[in-house]
C-alpha positions as CSV (number, residue, x, y, z in Angstrom):
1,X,22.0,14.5,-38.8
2,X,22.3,14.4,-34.9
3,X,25.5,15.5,-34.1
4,X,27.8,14.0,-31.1
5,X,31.2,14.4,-29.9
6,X,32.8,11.3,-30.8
7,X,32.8,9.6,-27.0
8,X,36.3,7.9,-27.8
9,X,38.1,10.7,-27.4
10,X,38.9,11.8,-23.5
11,X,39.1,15.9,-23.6
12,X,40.3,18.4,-21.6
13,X,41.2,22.3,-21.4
14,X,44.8,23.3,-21.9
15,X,43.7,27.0,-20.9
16,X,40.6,28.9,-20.9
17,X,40.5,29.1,-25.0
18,X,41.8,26.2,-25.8
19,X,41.0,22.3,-25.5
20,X,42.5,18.9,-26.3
21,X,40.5,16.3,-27.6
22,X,42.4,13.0,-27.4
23,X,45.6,11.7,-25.3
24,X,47.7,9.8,-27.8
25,X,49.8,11.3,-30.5
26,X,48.4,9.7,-33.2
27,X,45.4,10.9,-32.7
28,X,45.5,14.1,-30.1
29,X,43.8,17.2,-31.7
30,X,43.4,20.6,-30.1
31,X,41.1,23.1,-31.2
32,X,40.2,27.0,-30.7
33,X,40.2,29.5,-29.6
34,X,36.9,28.3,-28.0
35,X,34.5,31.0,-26.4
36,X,32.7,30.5,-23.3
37,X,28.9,30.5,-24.5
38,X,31.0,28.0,-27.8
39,X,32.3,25.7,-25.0
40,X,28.8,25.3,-23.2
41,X,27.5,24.5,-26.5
42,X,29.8,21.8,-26.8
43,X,27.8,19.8,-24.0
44,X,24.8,19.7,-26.2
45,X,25.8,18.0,-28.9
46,X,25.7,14.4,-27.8
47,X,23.5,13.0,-30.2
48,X,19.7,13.5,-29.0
49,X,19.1,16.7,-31.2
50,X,19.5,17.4,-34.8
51,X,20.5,20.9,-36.2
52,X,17.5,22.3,-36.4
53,X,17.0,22.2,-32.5
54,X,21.0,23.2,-31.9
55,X,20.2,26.1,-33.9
56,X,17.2,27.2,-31.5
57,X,19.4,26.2,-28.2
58,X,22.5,28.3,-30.0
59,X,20.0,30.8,-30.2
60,X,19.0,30.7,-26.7
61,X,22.7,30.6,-25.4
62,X,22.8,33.9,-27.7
63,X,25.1,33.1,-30.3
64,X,25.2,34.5,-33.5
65,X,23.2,33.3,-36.4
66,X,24.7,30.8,-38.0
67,X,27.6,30.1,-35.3
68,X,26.1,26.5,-34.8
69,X,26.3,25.5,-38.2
70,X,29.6,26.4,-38.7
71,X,30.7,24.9,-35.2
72,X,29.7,21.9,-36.6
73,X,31.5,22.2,-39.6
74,X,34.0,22.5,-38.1
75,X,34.3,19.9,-35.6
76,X,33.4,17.6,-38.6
77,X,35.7,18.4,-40.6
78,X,38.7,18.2,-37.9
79,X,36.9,14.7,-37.6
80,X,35.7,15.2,-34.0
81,X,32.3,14.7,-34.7
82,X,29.8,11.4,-35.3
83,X,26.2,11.3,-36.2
84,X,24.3,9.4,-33.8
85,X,22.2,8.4,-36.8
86,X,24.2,7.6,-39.5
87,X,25.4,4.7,-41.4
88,X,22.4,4.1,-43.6
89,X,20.1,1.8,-44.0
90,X,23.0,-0.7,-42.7
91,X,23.8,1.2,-39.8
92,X,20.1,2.0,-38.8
93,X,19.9,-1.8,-38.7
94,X,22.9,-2.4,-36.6
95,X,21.6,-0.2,-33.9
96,X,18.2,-2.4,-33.9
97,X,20.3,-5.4,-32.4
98,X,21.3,-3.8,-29.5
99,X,22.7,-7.1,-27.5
100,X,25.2,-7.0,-31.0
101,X,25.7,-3.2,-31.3
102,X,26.6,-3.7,-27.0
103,X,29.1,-6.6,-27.7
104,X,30.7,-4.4,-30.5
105,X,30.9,-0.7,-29.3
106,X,34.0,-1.2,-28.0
107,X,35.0,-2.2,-31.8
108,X,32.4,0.9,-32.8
109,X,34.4,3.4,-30.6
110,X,37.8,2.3,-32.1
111,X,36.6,2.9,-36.1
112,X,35.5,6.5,-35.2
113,X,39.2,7.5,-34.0
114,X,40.0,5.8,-37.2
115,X,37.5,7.6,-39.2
116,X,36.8,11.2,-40.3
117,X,32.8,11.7,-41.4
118,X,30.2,11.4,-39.3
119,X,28.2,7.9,-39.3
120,X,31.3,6.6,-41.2
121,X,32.7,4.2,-38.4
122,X,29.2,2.3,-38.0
123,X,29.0,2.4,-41.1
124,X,32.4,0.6,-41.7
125,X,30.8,-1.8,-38.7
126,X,28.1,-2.4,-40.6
127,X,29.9,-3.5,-43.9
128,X,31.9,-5.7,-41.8
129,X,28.7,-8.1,-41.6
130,X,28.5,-8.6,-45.2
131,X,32.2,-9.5,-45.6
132,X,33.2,-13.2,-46.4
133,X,37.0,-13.9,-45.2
134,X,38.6,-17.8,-45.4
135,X,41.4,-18.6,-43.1
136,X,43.7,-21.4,-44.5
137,X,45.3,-23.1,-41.3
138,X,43.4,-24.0,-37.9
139,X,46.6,-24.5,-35.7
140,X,47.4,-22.4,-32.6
141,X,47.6,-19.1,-34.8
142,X,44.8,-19.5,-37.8
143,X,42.1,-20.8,-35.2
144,X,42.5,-17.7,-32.5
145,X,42.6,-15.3,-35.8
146,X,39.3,-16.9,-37.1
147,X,37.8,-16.2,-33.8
148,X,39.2,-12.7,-33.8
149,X,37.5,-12.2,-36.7
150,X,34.5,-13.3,-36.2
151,X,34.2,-11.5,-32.9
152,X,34.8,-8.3,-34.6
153,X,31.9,-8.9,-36.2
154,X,33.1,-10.0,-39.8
155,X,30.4,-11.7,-41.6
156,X,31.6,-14.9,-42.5
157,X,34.6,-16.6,-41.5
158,X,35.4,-20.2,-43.5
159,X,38.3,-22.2,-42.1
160,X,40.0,-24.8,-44.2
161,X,41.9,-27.4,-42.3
162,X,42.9,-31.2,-42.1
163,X,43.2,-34.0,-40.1
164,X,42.0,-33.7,-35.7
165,X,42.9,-31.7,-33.2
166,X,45.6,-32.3,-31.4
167,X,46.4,-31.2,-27.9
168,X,49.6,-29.1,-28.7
169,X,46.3,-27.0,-30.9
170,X,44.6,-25.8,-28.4
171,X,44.7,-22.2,-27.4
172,X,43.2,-19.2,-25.4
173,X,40.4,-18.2,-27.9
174,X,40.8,-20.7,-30.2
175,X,40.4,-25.3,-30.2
176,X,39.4,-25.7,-26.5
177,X,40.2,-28.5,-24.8
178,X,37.1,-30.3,-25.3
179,X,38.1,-30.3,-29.6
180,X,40.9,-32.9,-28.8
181,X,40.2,-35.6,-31.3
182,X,37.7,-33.5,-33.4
183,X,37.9,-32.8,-37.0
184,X,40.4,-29.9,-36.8
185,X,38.2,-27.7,-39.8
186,X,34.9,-28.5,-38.1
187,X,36.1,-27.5,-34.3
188,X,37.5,-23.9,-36.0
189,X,34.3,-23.3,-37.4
190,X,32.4,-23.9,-33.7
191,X,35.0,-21.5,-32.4
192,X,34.1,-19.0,-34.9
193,X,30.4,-19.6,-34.1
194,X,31.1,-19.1,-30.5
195,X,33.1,-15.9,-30.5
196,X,30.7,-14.3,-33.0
197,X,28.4,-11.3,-31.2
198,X,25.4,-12.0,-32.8
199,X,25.9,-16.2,-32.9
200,X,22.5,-17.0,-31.6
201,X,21.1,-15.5,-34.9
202,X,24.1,-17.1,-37.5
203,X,23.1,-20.1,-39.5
204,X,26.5,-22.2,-40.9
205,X,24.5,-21.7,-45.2
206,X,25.2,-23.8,-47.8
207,X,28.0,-22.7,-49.7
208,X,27.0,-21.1,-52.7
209,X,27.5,-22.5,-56.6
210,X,30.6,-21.4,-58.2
211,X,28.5,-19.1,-60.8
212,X,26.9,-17.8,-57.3
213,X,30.2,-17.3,-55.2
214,X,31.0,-13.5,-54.6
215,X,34.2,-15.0,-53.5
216,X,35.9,-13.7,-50.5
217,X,36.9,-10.5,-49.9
218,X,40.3,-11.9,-48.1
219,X,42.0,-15.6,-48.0
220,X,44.6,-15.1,-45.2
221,X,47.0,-18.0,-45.1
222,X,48.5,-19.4,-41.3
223,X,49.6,-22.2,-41.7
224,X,50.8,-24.9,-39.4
225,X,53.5,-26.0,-40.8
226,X,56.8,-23.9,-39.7
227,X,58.3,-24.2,-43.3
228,X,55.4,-22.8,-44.9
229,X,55.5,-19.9,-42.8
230,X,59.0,-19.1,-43.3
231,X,59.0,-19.7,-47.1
232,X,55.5,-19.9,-48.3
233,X,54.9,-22.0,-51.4
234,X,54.0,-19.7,-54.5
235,X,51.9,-22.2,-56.1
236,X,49.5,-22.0,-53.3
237,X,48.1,-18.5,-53.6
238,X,47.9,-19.1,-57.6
239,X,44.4,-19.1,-57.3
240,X,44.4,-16.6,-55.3
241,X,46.6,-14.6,-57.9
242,X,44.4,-15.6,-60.9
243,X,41.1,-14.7,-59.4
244,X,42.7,-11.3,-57.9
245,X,41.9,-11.7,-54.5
246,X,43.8,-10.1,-51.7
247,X,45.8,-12.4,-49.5
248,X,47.5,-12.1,-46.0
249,X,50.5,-14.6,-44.6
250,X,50.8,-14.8,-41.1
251,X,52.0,-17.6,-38.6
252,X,55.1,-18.7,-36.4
253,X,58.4,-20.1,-36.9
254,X,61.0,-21.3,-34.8
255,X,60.0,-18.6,-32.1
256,X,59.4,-16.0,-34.6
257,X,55.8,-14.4,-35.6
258,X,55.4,-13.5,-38.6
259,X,52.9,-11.4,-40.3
260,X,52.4,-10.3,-43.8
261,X,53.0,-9.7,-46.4
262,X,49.7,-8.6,-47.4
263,X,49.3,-9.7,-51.3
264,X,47.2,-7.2,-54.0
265,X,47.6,-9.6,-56.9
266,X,49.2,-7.5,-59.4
267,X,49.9,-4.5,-57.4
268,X,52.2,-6.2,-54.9
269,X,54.5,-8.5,-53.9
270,X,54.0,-11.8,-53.4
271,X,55.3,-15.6,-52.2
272,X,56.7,-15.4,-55.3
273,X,58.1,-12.6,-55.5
274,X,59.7,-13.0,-51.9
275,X,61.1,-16.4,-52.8
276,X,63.1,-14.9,-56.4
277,X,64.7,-12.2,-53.9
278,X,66.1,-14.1,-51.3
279,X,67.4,-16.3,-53.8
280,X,68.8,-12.9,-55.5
281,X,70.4,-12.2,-52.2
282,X,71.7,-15.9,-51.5
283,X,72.5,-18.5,-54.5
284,X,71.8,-21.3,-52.2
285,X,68.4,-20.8,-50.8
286,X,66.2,-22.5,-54.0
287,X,69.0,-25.6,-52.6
288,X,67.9,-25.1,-48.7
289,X,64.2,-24.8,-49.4
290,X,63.9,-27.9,-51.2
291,X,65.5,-29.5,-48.5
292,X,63.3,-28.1,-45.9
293,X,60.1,-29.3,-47.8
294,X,61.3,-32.5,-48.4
295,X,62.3,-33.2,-44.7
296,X,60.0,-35.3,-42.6
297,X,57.5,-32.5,-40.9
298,X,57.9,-32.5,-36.7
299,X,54.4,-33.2,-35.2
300,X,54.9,-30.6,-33.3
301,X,57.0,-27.9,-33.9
302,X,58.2,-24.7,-31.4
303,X,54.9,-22.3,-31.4
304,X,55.1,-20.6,-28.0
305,X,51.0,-19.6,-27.2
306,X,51.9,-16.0,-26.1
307,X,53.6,-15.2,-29.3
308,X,51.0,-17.3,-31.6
309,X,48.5,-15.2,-30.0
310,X,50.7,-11.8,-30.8
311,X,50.9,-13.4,-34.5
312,X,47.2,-13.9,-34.4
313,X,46.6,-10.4,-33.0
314,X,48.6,-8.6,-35.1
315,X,47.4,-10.5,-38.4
316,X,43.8,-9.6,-37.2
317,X,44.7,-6.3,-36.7
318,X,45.7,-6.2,-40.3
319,X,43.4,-7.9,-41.5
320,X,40.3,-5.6,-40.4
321,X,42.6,-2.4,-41.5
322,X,42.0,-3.9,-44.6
323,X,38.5,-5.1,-44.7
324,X,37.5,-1.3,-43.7
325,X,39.5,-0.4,-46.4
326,X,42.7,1.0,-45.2
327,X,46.5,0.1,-46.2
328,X,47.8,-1.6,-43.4
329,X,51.8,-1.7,-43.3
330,X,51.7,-5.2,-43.9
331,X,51.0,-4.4,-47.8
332,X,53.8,-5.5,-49.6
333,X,55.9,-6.1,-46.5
334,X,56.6,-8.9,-43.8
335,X,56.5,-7.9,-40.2
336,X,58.6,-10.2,-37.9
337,X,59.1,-10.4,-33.9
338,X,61.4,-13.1,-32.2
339,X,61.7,-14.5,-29.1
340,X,63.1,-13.0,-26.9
341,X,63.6,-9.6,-27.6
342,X,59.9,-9.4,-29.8
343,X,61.3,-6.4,-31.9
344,X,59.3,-5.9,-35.0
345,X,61.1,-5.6,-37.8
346,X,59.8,-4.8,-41.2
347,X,61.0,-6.6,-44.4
348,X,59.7,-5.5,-47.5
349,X,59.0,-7.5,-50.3
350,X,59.1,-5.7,-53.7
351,X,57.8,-6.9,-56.8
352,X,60.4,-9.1,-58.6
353,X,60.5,-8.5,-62.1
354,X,61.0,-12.4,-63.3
355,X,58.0,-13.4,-61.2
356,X,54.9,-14.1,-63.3
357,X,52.2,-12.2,-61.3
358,X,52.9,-9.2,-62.9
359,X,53.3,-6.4,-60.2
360,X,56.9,-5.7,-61.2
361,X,55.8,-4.9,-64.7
362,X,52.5,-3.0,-63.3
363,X,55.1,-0.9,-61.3
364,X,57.0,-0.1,-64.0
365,X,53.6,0.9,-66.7
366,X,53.0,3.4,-64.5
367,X,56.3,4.8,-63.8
368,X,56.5,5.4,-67.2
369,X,53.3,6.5,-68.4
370,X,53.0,9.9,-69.3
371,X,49.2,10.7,-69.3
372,X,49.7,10.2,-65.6
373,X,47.0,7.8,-65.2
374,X,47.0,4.5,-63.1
375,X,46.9,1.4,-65.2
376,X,44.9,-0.9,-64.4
377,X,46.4,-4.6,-65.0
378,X,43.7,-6.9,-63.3
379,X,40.6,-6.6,-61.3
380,X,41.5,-7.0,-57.7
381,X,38.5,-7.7,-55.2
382,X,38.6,-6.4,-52.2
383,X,36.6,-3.9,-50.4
384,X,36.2,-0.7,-51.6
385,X,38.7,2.2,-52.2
386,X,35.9,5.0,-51.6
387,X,36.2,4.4,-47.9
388,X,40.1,4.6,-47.3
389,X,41.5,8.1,-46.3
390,X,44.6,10.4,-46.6
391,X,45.9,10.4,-43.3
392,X,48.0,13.4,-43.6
393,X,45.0,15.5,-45.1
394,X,44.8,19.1,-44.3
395,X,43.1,20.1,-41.1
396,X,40.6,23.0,-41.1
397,X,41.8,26.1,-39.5
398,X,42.0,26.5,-36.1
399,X,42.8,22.9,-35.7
400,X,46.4,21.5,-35.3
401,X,47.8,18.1,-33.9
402,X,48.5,18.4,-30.1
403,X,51.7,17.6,-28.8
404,X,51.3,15.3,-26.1
């Protein structure tokens, strides 16, 4: 190990003891009381030694035997410090492609704030790469959230799409202007290319057989069409349902971006779910949706670019919480921001019990098992839970959030 201070976090001294690593609440931490000789130690550990050489400059600086080791301890477990090697195999190999490792460090420094071991956010990065993600939709919002993607440096990003672009498509970061009259699929998937950091070494493969398909690790559905977004169709994600893969709904409707909710088949809510409770909540609404689907679809309906790019964003956002296997708040709920006041507000969709995917029925196994156990009702593939985190985990002594 080679520890370093993770370099995200700005620091400074609230007194002569004492020191603040971080500005913002959510992630502000202040630790001591810090020493002098500890403080000057502090300056070492930026990555080019390993322990055994902190432990001889410790002992030079005269601290006592085994203050190094437990400095670092410390500062790792208060989630302060990063290994400047770590990350495996996979991370060892990320740092070998430097002009990629450059394009994402910004991306790098971001998962360390959001990560507690050290070598875990590289190594997160370095998962990212064998991910496989589909985007269903290539308008103004699912084109700029492939790119997004891709740029973030998720493996593979498939976009599934009809018909040509169309001006009214094109978008910062997504179609350019040059796509006009290309196949709309085809023109996402050069976008993707383009905004992918190491695209001079990515090869468009051959997809595989079904028997050969690891699937994807996330399908996230943005539509183009305004009624799909506001009442997605629940026969669309049933093979998404059947197959347990995770799912994310995102796009914009009548000046209104919407993202989530994010699907865990059998664990959550989904368009299904959403569509038996608002007709719960209004007897008319199965009468209103089937008139909106049947309507004749507007060529081009009110998607303002600022907010499909806040949609797009957001849903990326999500999406990557996800894939480096967090819980973002989009599980289960649907995030929504109109024009023109663009307050989020959260509506959560709960498992309806007369919906057949089963999360209502999951929900209630386990509130009334008494072995305590989780039962499991399906396989659901996504990545795995061995990297997500307890946020509100106990900090080591001497550490405490700062109030900033």
């Amino acid at each position: 190990m080679h520890p370093m201070m993770k370099p995200a976090f700005r620091r400074g001294w609230r007194d002569l003891n004492t020191v603040q690593f971080g500005m913002t609440p959510a992630h502000a931490l202040t630790l001591g009381p810090i020493d002098t000789a500890t403080g000057s130690f502090l300056e070492l550990l930026n990555g080019t030694r390993g322990l055994p050489l902190l432990r001889d400059e410790g002992h030079r600086m005269d601290l006592p035997d085994g203050h190094v080791d437990a400095v670092v301890r410390g500062l790792a477990g208060a989630g302060l410090l990063d290994d400047a090697r770590g990350g495996g195999p996979a991370g060892a190999a990320l740092r070998e492609q430097k002009e990629t490792l450059d394009r994402l460090h910004p991306d790098l420094a971001s998962l360390s704030l959001a990560t507690s071991e050290p070598g875990e956010a590289i190594d997160r990065l370095a998962a990212r790469r064998a991910l496989r993600v589909q985007i269903r939709g290539a308008g103004r919002v699912g084109a700029v959230l492939a790119s997004l993607l891709s740029g973030a440096g998720v493996g593979e990003v498939d976009v599934c799409d009809g018909g040509q672009v169309e001006p009214w498509d094109v978008a910062p970061g997504g179609l350019p202007a040059e796509s006009v009259g290309e196949r709309r699929d085809e023109a996402a998937r050069q976008a993707v290319r383009r905004a992918a950091p190491d695209r001079a070494r990515r090869r468009t493969r051959a997809r595989p057989s079904p028997v050969d398909d690891p699937g994807f690790s996330l399908v996230v559905l943005a539509p183009r069409d305004d009624v799909a977004v506001h009442t997605p169709d629940p026969g669309v994600a049933d093979p998404f349902l059947a197959s347990g893969t995770p799912h994310l709904y995102c796009g914009v409707v009548e000046g209104t971006a919407v993202v989530g909710p994010l699907v865990l088949p059998g664990e959550t809510g989904c368009a299904g779910c959403l569509h038996r409770t608002r007709a719960d909540r209004d007897p008319v609404w199965p009468r209103l949706v089937a008139q909106w689907r049947s309507g004749s679809t507007r060529p081009v309906g009110p998607c303002d670019l600022t907010l499909s790019a806040t949609a797009a964003g957001l849903a990326a956002a999500h999406a990557l919480a996800f894939l480096d296997g967090g819980s973002p708040s989009s599980t289960g709920t649907r995030w929504e921001a109109a024009l023109p006041g663009l307050r989020w507000h959260a509506l959560p969709v709960p498992p309806h019990p007369a919906c057949p995917c089963g999360a209502a029925r999951r929900g209630k196994e386990e509130h009334i098992s008494t072995d305590g156990r989780r039962h499991e009702t399906m396989a659901v593939q996504r990545p795995s839970t061995q990297r997500r985190r307890t946020t509100d985990a106990a900090r080591p002594a001497g550490t405490w959030r700062a109030h900033v």
